[in-house]
C-alpha positions in Angstrom: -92.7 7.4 92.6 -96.1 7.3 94.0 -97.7 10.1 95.0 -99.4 10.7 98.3 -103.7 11.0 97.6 -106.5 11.2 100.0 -106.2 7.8 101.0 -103.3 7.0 103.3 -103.3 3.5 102.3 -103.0 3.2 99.0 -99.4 3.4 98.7 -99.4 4.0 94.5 -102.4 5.9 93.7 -101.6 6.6 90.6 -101.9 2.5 89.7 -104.9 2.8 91.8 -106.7 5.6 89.7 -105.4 3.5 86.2 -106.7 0.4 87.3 -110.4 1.7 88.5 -110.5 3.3 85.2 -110.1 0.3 83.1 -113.4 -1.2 85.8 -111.5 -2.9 88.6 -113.3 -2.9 91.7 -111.9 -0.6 94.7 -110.6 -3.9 96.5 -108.9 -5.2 93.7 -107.4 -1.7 92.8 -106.4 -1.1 96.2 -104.6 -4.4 96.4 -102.8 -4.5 93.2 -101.2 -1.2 93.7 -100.4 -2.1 97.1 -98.7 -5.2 96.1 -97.0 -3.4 93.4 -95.7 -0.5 95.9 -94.2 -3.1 98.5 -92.9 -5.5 95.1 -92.5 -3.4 92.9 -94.7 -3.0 89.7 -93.2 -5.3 87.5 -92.9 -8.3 89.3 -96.7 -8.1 90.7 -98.8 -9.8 87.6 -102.8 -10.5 87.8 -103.7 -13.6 89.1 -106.5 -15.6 87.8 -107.8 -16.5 84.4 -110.3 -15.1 82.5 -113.2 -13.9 84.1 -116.6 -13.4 82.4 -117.2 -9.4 82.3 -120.2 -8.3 84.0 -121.2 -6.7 80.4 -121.6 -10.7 79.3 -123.3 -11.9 82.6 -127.3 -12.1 83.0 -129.2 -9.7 85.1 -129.8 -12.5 87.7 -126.1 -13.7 87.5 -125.7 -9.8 88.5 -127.9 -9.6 91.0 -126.3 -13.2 92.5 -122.7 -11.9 92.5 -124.5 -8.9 94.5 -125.9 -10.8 97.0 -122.6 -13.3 97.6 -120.8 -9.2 98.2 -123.2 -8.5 100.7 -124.6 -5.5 98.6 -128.0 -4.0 99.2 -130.4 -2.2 97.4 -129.3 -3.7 94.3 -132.8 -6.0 93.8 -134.3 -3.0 91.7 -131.8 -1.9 89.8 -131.1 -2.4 86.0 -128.2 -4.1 84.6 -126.1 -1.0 84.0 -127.1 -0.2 87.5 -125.6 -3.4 89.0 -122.8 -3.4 86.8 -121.9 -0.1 88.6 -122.4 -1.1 92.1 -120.7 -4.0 91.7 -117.1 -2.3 90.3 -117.5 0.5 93.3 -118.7 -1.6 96.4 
């Protein structure tokens, strides 16, 4: 049963907090366990194929997928820096 956190819409947080630990972004958290709440978890499965992690992705690929997220601040920052940013935009 999900449990009721500080953010009134998530609807499971606790499939929220799982899936930010293993380096989802907030969005994708957020919409996974939302999906799951109103579905149900096992019939909501991750779309998409196999993305590149950002560990295997160039600085400048980093700083790109920054820019296409509408980031800032992220022009100075090292690769563990951007990596960062970009799983808690």
């Amino acid at each position: 049963m999900p449990r009721t956190g500080s953010d009134p819409h998530l609807k499971d947080q606790d499939l929220y907090e799982k899936l930010r630990k293993e380096g989802d972004s907030k969005e994708k958290a957020a919409r996974i366990s939302n999906a799951a709440a109103a579905k149900g978890r096992s019939s909501v499965g991750r779309k998409g194929g196999d993305a590149e992690s950002y560990e295997d992705r160039t600085v400048p690929e980093l700083k790109k997928r920054a820019k296409e997220l509408g980031l800032s601040g992220y022009s100075k920052q090292n690769k563990k820096q951007l990596i960062n940013s970009l799983r808690n935009h």
